[in-house]
Short mmCIF file of the C-alpha atoms (twelve columns), coordinates in Angstrom:
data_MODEL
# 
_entry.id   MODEL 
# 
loop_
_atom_site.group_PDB 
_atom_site.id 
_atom_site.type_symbol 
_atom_site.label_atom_id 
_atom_site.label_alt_id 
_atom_site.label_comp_id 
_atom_site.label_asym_id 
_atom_site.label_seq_id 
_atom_site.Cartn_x 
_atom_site.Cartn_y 
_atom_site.Cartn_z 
_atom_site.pdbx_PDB_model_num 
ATOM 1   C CA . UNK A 1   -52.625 50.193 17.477 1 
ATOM 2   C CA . UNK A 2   -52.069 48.213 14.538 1 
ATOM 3   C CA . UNK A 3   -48.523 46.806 14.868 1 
ATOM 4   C CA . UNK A 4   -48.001 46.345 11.028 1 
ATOM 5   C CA . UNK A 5   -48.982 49.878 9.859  1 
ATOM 6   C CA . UNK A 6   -46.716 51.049 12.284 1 
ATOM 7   C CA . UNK A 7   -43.431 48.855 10.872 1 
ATOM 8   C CA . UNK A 8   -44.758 50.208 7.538  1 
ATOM 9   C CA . UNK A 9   -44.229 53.560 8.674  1 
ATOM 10  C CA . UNK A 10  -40.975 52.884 10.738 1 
ATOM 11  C CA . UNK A 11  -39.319 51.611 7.567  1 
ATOM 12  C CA . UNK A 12  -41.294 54.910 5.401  1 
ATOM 13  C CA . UNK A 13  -39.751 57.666 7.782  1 
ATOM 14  C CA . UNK A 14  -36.290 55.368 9.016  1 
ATOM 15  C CA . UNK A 15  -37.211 54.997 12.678 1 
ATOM 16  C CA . UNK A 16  -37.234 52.843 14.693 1 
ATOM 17  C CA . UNK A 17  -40.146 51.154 16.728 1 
ATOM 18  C CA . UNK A 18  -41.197 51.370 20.514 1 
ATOM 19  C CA . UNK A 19  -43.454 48.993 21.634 1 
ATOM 20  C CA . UNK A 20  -44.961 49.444 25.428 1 
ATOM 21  C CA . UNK A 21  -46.172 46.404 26.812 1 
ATOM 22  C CA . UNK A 22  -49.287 47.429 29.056 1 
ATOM 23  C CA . UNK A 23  -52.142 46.814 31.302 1 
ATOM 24  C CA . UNK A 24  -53.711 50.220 30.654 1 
ATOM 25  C CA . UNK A 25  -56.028 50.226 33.521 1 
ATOM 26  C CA . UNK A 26  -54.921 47.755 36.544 1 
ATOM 27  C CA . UNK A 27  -51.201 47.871 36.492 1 
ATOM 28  C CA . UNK A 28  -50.004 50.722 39.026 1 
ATOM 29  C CA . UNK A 29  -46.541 50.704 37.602 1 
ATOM 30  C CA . UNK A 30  -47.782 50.943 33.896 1 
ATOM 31  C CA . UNK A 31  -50.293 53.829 34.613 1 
ATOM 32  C CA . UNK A 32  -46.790 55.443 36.372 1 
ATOM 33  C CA . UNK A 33  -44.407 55.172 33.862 1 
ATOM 34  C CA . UNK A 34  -47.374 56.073 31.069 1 
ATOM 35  C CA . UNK A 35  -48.122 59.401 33.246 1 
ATOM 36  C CA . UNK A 36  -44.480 59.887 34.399 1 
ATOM 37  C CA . UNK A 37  -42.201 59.384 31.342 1 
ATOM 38  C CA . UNK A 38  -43.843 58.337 28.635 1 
ATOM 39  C CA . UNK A 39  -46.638 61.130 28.761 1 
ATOM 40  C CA . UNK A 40  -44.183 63.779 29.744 1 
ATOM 41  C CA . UNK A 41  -43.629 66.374 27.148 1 
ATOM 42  C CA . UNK A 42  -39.572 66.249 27.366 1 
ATOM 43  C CA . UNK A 43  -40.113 62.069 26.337 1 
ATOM 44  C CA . UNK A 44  -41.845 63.178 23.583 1 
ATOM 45  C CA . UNK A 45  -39.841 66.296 22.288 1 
ATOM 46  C CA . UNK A 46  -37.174 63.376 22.446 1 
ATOM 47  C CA . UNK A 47  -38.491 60.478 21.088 1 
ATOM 48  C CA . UNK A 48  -40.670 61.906 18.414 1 
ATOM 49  C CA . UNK A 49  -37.775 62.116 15.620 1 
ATOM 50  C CA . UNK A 50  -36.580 58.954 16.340 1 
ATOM 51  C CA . UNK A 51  -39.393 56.594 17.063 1 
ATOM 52  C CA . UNK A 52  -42.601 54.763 16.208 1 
ATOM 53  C CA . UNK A 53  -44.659 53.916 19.317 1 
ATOM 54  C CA . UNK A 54  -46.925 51.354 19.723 1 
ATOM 55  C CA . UNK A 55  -48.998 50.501 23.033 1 
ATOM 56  C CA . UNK A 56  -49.262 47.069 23.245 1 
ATOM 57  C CA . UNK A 57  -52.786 46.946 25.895 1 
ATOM 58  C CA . UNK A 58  -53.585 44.027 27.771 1 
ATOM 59  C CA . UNK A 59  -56.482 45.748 29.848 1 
ATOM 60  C CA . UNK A 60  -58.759 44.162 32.321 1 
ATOM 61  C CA . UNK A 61  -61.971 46.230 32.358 1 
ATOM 62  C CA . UNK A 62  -61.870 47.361 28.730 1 
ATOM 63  C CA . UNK A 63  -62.872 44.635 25.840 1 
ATOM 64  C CA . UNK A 64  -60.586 45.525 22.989 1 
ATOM 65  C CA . UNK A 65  -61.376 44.401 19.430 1 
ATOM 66  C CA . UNK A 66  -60.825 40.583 18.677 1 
ATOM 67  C CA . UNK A 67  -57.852 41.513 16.344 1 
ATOM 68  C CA . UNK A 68  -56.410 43.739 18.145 1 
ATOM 69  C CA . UNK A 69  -56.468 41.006 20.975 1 
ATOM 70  C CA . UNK A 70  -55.120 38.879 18.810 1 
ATOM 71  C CA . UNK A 71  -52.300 40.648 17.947 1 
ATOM 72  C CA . UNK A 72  -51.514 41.873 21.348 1 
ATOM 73  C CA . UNK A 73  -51.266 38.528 22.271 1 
ATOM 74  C CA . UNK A 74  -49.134 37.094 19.438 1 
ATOM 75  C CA . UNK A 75  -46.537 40.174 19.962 1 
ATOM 76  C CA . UNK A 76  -46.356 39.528 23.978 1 
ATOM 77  C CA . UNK A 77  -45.540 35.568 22.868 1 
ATOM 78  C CA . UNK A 78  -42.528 36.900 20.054 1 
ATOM 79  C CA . UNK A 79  -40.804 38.892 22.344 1 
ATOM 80  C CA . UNK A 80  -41.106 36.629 25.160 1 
ATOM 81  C CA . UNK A 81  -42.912 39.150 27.445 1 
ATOM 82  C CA . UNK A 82  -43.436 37.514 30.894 1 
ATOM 83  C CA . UNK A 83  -43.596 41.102 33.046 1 
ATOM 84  C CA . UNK A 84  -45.692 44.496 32.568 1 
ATOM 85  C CA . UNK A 85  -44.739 47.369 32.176 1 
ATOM 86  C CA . UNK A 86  -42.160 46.783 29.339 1 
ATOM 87  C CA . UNK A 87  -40.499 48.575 26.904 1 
ATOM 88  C CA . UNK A 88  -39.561 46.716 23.816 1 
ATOM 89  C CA . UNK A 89  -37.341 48.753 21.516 1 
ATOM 90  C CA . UNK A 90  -36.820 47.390 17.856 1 
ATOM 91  C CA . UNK A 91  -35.112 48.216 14.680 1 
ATOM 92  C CA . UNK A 92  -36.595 48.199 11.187 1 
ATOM 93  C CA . UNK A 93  -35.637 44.709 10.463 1 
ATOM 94  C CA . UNK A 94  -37.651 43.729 13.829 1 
ATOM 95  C CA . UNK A 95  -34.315 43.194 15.957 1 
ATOM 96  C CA . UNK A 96  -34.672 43.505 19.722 1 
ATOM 97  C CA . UNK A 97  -32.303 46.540 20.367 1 
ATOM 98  C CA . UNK A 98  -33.140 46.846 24.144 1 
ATOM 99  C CA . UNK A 99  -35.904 46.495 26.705 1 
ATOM 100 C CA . UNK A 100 -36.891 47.939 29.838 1 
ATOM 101 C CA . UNK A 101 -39.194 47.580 33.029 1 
ATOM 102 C CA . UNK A 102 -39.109 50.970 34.687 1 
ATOM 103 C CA . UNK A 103 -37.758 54.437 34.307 1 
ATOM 104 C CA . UNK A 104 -35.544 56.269 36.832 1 
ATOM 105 C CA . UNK A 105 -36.788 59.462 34.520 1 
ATOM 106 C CA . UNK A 106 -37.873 60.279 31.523 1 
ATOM 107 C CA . UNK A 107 -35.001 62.159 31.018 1 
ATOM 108 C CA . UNK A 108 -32.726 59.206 31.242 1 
ATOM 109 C CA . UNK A 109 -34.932 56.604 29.701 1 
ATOM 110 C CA . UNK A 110 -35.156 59.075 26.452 1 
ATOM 111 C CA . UNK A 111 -32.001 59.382 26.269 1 
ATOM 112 C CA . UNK A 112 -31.081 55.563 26.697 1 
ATOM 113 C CA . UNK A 113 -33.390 54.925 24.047 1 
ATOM 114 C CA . UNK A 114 -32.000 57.559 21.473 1 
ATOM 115 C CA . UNK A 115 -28.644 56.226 22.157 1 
ATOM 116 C CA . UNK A 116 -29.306 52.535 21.731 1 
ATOM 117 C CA . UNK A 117 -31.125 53.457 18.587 1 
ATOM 118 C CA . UNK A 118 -28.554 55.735 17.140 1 
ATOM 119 C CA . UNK A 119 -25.735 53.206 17.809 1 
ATOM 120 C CA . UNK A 120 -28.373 50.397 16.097 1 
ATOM 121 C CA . UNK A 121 -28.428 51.888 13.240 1 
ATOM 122 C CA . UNK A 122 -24.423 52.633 13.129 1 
ATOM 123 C CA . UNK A 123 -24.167 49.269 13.875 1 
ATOM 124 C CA . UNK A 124 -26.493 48.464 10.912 1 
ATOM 125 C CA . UNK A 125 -24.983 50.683 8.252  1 
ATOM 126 C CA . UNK A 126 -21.219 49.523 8.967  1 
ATOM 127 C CA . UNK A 127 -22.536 45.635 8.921  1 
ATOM 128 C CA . UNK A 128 -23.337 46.265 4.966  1 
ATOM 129 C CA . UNK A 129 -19.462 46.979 4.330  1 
ATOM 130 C CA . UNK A 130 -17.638 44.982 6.053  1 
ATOM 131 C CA . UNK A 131 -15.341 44.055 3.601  1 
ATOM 132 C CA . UNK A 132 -13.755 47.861 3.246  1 
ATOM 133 C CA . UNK A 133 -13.188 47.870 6.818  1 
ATOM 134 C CA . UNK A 134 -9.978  48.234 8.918  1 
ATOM 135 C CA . UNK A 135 -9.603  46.391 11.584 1 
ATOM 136 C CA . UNK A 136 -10.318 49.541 14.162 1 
ATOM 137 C CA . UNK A 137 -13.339 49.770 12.456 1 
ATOM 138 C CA . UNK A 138 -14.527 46.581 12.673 1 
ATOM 139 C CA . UNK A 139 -13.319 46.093 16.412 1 
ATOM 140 C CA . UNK A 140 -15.638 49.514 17.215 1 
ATOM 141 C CA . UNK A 141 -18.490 47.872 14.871 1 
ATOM 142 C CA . UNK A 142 -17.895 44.300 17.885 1 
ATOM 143 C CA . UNK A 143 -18.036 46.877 20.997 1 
ATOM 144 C CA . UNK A 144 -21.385 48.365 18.999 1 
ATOM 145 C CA . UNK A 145 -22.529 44.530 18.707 1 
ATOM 146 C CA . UNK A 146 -21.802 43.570 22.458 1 
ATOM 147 C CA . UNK A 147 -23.602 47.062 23.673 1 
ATOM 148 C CA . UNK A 148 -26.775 45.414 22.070 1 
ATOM 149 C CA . UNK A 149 -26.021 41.934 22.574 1 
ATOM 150 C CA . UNK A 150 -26.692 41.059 18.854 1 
ATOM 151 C CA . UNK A 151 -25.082 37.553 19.087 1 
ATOM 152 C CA . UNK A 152 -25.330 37.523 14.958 1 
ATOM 153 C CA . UNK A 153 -23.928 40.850 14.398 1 
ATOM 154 C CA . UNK A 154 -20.782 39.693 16.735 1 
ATOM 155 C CA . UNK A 155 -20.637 35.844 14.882 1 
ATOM 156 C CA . UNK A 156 -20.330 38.280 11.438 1 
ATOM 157 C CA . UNK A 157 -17.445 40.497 13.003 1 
ATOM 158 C CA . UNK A 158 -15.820 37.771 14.804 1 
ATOM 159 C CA . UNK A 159 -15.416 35.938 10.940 1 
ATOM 160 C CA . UNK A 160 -14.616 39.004 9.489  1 
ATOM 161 C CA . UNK A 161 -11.911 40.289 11.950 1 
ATOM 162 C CA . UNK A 162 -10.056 36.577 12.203 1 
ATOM 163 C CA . UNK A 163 -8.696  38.054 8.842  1 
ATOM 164 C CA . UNK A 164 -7.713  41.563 9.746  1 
ATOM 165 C CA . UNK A 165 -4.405  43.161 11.140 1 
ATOM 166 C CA . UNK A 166 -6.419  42.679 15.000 1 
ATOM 167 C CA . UNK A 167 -6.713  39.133 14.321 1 
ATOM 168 C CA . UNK A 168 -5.886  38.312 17.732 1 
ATOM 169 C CA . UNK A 169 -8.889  40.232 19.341 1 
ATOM 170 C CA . UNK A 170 -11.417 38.314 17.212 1 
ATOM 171 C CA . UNK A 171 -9.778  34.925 18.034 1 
ATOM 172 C CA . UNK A 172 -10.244 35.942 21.897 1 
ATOM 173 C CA . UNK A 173 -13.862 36.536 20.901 1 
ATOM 174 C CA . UNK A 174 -14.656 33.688 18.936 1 
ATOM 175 C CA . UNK A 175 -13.285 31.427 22.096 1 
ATOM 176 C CA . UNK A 176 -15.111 33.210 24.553 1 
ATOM 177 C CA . UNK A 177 -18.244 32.948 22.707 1 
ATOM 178 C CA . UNK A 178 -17.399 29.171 22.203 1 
ATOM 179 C CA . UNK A 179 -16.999 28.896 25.795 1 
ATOM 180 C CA . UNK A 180 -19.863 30.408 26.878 1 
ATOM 181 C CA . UNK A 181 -22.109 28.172 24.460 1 
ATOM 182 C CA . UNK A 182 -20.166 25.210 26.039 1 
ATOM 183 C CA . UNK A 183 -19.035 24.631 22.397 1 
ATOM 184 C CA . UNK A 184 -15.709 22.832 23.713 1 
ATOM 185 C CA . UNK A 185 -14.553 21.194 20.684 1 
ATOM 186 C CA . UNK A 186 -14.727 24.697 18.644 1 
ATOM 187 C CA . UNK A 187 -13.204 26.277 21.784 1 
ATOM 188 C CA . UNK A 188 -10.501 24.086 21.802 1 
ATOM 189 C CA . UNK A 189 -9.270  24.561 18.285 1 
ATOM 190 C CA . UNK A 190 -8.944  27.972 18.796 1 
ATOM 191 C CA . UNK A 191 -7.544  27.742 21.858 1 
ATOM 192 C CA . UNK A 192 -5.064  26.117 19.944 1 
ATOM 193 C CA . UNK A 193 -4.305  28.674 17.695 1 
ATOM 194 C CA . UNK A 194 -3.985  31.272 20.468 1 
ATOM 195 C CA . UNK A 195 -2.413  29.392 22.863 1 
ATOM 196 C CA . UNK A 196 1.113   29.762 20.213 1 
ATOM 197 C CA . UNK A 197 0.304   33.640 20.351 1 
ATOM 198 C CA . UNK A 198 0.010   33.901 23.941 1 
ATOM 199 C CA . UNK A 199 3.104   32.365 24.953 1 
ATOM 200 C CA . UNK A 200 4.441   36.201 24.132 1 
ATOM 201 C CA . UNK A 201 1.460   38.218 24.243 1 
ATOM 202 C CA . UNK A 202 0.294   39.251 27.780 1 
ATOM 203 C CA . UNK A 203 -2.678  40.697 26.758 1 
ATOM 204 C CA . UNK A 204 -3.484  37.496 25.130 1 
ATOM 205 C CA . UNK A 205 -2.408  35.073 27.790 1 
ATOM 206 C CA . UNK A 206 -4.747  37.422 30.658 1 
ATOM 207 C CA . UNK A 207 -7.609  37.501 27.963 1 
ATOM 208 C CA . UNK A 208 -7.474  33.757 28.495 1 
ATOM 209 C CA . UNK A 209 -7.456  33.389 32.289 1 
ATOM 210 C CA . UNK A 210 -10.268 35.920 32.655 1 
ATOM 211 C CA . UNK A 211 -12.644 33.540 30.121 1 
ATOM 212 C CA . UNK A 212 -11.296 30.285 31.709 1 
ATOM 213 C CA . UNK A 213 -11.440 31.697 35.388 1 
ATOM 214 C CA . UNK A 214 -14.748 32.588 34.570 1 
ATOM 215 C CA . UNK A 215 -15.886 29.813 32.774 1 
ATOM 216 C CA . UNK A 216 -14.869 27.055 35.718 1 
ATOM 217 C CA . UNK A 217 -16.362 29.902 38.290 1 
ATOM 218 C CA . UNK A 218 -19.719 29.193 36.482 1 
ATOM 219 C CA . UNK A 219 -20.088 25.591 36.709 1 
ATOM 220 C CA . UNK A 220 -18.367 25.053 39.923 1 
ATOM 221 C CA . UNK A 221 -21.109 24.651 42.986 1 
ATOM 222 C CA . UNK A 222 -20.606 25.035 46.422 1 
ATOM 223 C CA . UNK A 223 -18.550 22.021 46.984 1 
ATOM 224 C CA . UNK A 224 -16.029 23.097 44.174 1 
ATOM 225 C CA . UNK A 225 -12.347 22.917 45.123 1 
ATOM 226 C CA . UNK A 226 -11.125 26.565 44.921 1 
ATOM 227 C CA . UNK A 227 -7.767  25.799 43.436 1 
ATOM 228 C CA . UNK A 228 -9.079  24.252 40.603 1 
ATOM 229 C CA . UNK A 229 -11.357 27.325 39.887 1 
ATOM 230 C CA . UNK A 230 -7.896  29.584 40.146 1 
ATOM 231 C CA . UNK A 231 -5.948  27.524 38.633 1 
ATOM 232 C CA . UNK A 232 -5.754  29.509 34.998 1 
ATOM 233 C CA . UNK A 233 -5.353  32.659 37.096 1 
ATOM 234 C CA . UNK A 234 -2.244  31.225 39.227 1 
ATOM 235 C CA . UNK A 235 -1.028  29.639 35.930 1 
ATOM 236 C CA . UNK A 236 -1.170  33.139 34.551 1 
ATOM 237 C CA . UNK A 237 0.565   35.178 37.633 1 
ATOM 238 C CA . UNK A 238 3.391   32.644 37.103 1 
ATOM 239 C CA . UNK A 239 4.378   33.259 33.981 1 
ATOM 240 C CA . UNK A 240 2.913   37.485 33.804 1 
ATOM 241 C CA . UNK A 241 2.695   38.237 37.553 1 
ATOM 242 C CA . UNK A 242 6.233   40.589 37.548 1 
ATOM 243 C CA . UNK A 243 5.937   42.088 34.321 1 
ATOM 244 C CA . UNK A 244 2.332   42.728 34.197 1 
ATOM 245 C CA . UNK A 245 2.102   45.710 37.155 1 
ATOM 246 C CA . UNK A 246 -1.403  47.029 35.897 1 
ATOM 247 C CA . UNK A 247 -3.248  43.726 36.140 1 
ATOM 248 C CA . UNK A 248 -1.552  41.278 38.815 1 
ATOM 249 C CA . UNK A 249 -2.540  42.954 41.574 1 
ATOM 250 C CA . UNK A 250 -6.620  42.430 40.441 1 
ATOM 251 C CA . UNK A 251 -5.489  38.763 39.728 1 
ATOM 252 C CA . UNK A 252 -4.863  38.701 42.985 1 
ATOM 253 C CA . UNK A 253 -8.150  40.190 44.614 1 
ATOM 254 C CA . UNK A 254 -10.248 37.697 42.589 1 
ATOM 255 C CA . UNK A 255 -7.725  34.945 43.893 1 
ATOM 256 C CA . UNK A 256 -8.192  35.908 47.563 1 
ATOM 257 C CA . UNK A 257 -12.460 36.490 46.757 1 
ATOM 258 C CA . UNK A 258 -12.452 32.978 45.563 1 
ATOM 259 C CA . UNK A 259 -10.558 31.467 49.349 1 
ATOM 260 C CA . UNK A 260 -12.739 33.852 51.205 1 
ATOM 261 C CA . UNK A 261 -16.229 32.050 49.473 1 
ATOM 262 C CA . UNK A 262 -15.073 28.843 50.377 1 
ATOM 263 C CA . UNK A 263 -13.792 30.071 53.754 1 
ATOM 264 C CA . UNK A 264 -9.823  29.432 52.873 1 
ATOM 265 C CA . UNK A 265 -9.235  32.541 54.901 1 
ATOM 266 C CA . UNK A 266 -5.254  31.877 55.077 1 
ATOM 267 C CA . UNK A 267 -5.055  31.864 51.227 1 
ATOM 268 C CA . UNK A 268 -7.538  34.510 50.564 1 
ATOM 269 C CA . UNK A 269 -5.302  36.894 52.726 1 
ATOM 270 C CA . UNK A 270 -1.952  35.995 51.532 1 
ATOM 271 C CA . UNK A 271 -3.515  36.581 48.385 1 
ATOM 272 C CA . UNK A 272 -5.086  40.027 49.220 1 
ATOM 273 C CA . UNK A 273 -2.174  41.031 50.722 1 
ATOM 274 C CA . UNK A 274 0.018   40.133 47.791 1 
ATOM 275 C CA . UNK A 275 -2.443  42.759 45.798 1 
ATOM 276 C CA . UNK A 276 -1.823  45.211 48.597 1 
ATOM 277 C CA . UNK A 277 1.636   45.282 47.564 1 
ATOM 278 C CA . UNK A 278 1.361   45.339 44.116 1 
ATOM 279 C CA . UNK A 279 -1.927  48.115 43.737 1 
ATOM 280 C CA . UNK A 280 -1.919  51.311 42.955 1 
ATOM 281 C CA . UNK A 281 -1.980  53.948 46.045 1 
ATOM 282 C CA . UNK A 282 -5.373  54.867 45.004 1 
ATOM 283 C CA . UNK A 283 -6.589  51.246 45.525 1 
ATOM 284 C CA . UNK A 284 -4.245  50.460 48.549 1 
ATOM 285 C CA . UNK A 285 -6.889  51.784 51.061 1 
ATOM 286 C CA . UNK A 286 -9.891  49.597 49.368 1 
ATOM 287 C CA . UNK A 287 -7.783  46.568 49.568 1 
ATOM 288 C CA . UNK A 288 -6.717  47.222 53.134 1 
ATOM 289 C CA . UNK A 289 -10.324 47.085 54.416 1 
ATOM 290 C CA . UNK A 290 -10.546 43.753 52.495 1 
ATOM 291 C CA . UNK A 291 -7.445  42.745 54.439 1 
ATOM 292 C CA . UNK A 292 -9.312  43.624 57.664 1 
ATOM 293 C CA . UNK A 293 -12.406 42.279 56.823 1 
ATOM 294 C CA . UNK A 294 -10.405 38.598 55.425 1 
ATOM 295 C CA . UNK A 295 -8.724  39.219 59.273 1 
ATOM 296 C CA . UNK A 296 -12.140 39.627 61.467 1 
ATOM 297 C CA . UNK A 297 -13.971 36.663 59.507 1 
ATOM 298 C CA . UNK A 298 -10.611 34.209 59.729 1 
ATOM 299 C CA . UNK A 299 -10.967 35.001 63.720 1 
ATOM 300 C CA . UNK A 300 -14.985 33.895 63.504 1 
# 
């Protein structure tokens, strides 16, 4: 199929474009999801309105014409395909909205696809007015942005929203995503800024701990001293742990996860049993077999 008429058209009728990265006739997995989902006449009732399909064919006892080679091969290099089959789905502008390497149904993977598609092009529509925007708009247009993991679309929000009433939320984002492009100087500065915020704002202050927690869980290896990786979570069930009932108990869980890894079993159940106390009934009995379990391995 030619991969340019088909954009044309995507853009003509406002669709968007599935591509279907194939080995048409050796790939036992492709042939299944072709005959299974793809094929099936409730995929296509589906998908018809809302897509553009294109079978990308990378067959082994069929010789396909040199362009269409060509092409075939220069899409599997753009969108990095290493694995067949694979579903590629794109927007108009050519914007990876999802992918996906098998089908539990073709119920499910129709409607997964209509739904990433639909929220796409939400996404899309609110990105061209950002300035009229309230700030619950624009923190529903972020969740949209982190549901597709379009890194630009969040950067955009992220600027937008460190000027809104929900300032606080963006600044949150903007340090996570710092952190988690080991940015540190960038992090750092607005660290800074929230850091003045947090000292009375909870939610602020355990925003911060998660992304630090996490960050220092990351890059620690097997030899990492455990009290350094829980050190922002400690710091923040010192100065939050009494007044904040709904979160100190999980604080605690991923304390006492973090001793059991590195075999601390005496902290990890004084912290487990800490979030015994504090949890919900509903969670009590969870946390109990965790207490058990912390028990049986401490005696190994």
């Amino acid at each position: 199929m030619d991969y340019q008429k088909s954009l044309k058209e995507a853009k003509e009728q406002n669709k968007a474009l599935l591509l279907f990265f194939t080995g048409s006739d050796w790939s036992g997995p492709c042939m299944q999801m072709k005959k299974e989902s793809l094929d099936s006449s409730h995929f296509q009732k589906q998908i018809q309105q809302a897509f553009i399909c294109v079978e990308v064919d990378f067959p082994k006892h069929t010789i396909l014409d040199e362009a269409l080679q060509r092409q075939n091969l220069e899409l599997k290099e753009s969108f990095y395909i290493t694995d067949f089959p694979c579903l590629v789905l794109l927007n108009q502008e050519e914007q990876e909205i999802g992918r996906f390497f098998s089908a539990a149904s073709h119920e499910k993977l129709a409607g997964e696809l209509v739904h990433l598609a639909a929220t796409d092009a939400s996404l899309q529509q609110g990105l061209q007015s950002l300035e009229v925007l309230d700030a619950e708009g624009l923190i529903s247009l972020f969740y949209m942005a982190e549901q597709l993991d379009n890194q630009k679309a969040r950067d955009a929000l992220i600027q937008q929203g460190c000027a809104s009433d929900e300032a606080s939320f963006f600044l949150v984002e903007a340090y996570r995503s710092f952190v988690q492009q080991g940015a540190t100087q960038q992090a750092e500065q607005i660290r800074g800024q929230l850091e003045e915020a947090a000292a009375g704002e909870q939610k602020i202050a355990y925003s911060l701990a998660l992304i630090d927690f996490q960050d220092l869980a990351g890059k620690s290896g097997q030899e990492a001293n455990p009290d350094c990786i829980v050190e922002p979570l400690k710091n923040y069930l010192h100065f939050f742990g009494e007044v904040d009932l709904e979160n100190s108990w999980r604080v605690e869980m991923m304390i006492a996860q973090v001793y059991l890894s590195a075999d601390a079993c005496e902290k990890a159940h004084e912290f487990a049993k800490r979030a015994y106390e504090r949890a919900p009934v509903a969670f009590k009995g969870e946390i109990s077999h965790s207490l058990d379990y912390i028990s049986s391995h401490s005696i190994r």
